[in-house]
C-alpha positions in Angstrom: 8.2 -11.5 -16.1 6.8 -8.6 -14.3 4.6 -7.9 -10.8 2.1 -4.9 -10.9 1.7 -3.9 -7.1 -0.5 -1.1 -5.5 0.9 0.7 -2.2 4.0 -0.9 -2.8 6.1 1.1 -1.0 6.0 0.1 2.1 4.4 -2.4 4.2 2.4 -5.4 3.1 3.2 -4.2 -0.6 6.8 -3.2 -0.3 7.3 -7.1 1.2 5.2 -8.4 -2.2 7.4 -6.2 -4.3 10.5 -7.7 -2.5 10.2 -11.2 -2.9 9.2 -11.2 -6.7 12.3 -8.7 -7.5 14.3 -11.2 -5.4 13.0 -14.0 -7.5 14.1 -12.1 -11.1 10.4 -10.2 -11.7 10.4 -6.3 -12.9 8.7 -4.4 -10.8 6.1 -1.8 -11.1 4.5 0.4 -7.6 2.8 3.1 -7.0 2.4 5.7 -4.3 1.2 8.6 -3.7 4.2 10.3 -1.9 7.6 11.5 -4.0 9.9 10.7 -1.4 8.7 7.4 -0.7 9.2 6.3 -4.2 12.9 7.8 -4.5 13.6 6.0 -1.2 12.5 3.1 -3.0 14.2 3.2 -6.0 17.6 3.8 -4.1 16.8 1.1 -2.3 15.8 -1.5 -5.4 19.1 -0.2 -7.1 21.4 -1.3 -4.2 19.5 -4.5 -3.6 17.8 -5.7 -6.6 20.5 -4.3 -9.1 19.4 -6.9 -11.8 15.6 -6.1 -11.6 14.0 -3.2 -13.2 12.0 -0.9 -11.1 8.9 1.2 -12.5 7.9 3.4 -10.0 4.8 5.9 -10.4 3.0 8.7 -8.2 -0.6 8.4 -8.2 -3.2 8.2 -6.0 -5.4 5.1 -7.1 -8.6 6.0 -5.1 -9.4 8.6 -7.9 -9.7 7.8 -11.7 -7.2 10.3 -12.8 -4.6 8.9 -10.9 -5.4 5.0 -12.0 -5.1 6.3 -15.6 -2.0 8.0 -15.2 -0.7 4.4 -13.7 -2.1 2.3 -16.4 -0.6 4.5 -19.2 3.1 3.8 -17.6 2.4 0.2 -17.0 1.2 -0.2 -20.6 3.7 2.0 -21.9 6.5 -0.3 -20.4 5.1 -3.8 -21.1 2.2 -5.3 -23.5 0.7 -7.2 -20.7 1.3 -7.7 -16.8 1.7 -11.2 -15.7 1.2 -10.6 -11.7 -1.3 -8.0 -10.9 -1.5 -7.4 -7.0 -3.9 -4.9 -5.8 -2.9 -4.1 -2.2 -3.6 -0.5 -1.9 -5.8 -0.5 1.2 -6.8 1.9 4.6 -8.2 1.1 7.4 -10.0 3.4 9.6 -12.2 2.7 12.6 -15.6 3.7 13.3 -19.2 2.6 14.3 -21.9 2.4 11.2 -24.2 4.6 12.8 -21.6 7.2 14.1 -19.7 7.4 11.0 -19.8 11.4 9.4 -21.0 11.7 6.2 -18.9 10.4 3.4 -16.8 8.2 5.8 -17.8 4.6 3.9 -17.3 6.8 0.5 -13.4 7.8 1.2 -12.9 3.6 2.1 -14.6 2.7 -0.7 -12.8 4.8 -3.1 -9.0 3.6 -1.7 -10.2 -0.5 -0.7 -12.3 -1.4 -3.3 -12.7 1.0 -6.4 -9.1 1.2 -7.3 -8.9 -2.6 -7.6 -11.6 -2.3 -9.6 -10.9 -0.3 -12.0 -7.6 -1.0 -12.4 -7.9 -5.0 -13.0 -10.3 -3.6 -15.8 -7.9 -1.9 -16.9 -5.1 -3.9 -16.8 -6.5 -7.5 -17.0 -7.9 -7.1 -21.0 -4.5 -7.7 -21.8 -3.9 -10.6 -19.6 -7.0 -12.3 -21.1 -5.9 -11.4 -24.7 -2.5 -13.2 -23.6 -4.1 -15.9 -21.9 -1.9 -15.8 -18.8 -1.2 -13.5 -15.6 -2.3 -13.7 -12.1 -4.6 -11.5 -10.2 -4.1 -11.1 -6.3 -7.2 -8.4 -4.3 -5.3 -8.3 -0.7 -8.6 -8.4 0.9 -8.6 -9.2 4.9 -10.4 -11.6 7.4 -12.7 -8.9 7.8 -14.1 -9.9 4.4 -15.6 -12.6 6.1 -16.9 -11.8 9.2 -17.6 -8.3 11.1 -15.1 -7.0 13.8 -15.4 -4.0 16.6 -15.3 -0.7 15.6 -15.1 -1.8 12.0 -18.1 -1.6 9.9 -17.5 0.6 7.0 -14.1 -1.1 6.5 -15.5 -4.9 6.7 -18.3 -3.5 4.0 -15.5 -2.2 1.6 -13.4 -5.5 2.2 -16.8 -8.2 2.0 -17.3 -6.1 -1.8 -13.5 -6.8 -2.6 -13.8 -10.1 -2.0 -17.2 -10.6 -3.9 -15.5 -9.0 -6.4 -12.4 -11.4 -6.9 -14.5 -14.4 -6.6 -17.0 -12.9 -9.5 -13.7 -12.3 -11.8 -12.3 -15.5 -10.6 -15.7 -16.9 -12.1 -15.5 -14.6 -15.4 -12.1 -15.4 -15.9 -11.2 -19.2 -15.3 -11.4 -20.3 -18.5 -8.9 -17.7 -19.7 -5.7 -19.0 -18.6 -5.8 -15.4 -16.1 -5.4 -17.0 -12.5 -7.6 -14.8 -9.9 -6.8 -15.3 -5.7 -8.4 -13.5 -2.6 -5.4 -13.3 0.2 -7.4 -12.4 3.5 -4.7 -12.0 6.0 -5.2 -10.6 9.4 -3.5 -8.2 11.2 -0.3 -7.8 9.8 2.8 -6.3 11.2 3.1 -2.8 9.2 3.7 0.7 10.1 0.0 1.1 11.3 0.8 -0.6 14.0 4.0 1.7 15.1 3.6 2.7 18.6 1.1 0.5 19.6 1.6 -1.7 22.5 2.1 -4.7 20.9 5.0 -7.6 20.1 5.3 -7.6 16.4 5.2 -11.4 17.3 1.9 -11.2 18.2 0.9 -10.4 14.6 1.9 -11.9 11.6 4.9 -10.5 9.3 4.3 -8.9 5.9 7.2 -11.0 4.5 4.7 -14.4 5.2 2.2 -13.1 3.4 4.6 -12.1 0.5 5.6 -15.4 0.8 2.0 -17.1 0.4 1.2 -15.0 -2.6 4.9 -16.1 -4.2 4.0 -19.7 -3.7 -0.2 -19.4 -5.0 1.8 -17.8 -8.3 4.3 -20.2 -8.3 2.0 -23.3 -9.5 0.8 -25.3 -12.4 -1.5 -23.8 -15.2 -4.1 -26.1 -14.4 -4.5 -25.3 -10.8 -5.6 -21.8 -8.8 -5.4 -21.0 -5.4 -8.7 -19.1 -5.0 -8.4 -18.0 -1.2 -5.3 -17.8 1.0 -6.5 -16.9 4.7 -3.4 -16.3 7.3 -3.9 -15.1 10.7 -1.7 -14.9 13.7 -0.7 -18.2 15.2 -2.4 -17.0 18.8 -5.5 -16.0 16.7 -6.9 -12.8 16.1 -6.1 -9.3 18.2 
């Protein structure tokens, strides 16, 4: 078995990666920093000696770079069986105060590399008729926030997205889920003034998406929502 995971190392992604290496699946992340990769594949060596680890730089939010990931994902394996598109940024702003080309660059990282590579990717999970797609989108893909606007719009198309391929797709044995956490303990939130308990953990969320996969063929979880216990920051 293997897990396809964007912006997996670190984070809400490297926590995802984690817990299906832990539970026997290869492993396939990308990144768009060198370092953070090697550091990664030390790291999946020492601890995960018995799972394979595929890891590729390549920045998703352009085409080039989603080919260049596709090619070593197909190159290893025939078809993926967990697909989790995670690669995400979040950046404030007001709609109306926003410089030009603002919504574009959120766009490009929170919604078109999903996108484009599920089409990529999921042809072959249809031909197989199995696999498991997972859009991280956010409780922002429900309802606007402060300060927020151009990522809520990027996160509402993500989740229109996965519920249109959840529609496309259910009779074809692929299983498609929207996880909409909210704010999540990452590195983002280094140096804010916060208690980490105050938010919830990236390991929880890892967990939730373990357990949707983890289920019958005849049954889906379509959305998973999480948010801290004390509600929303």
């Amino acid at each position: 078995m293997n897990a396809v995971i964007t912006g997996g190392s670190k984070g809400m992604g490297l926590a995802i990666a984690e817990i299906f290496a832990t539970n026997g699946f290869e492993i396939a992340v990308t990144a768009r920093t060198q370092s953070d990769l090697e550091a990664l594949q030390q790291d999946f060596a020492t601890r995960f000696p018995d799972s394979a680890l595929l890891a590729v730089r390549a920045d998703l939010s352009q085409k080039e770079g989603i080919q260049i990931f596709t090619d070593a994902v197909s190159a290893r394996w025939p078809t993926v069986d967990v697909l989790v598109n995670n690669l995400g940024q979040f950046l404030p702003g007001k709609l109306l105060e926003d410089p030009d080309g603002f919504l574009e660059k959120l766009m490009q990282v929170n919604f078109w590399s999903a996108y484009h590579l599920t089409r990529a990717l999921a042809p072959a999970m249809v031909a197989a008729g199995k696999g498991h797609i997972f859009n991280i989108c956010s409780v922002a893909s429900q309802a606007a926030y402060p300060d927020s606007g151009a990522y809520a719009i990027t996160k509402f198309a993500l989740l229109g997205f996965t519920k249109s391929l959840r529609f496309e797709l259910r009779e074809s044995g692929v299983k498609v889920t929207a996880v909409l956490p909210g704010a999540t303990w990452t590195s983002s939130w280094e140096g804010a003034a916060l208690n980490p308990g105050r938010l919830i953990a990236a390991s929880d969320v890892a967990k939730s998406i373990y357990h949707a996969w983890d289920t019958g063929p005849s049954s889906v979880v379509e959305e998973i929502i999480l948010r801290p216990q004390l509600g929303d920051l």
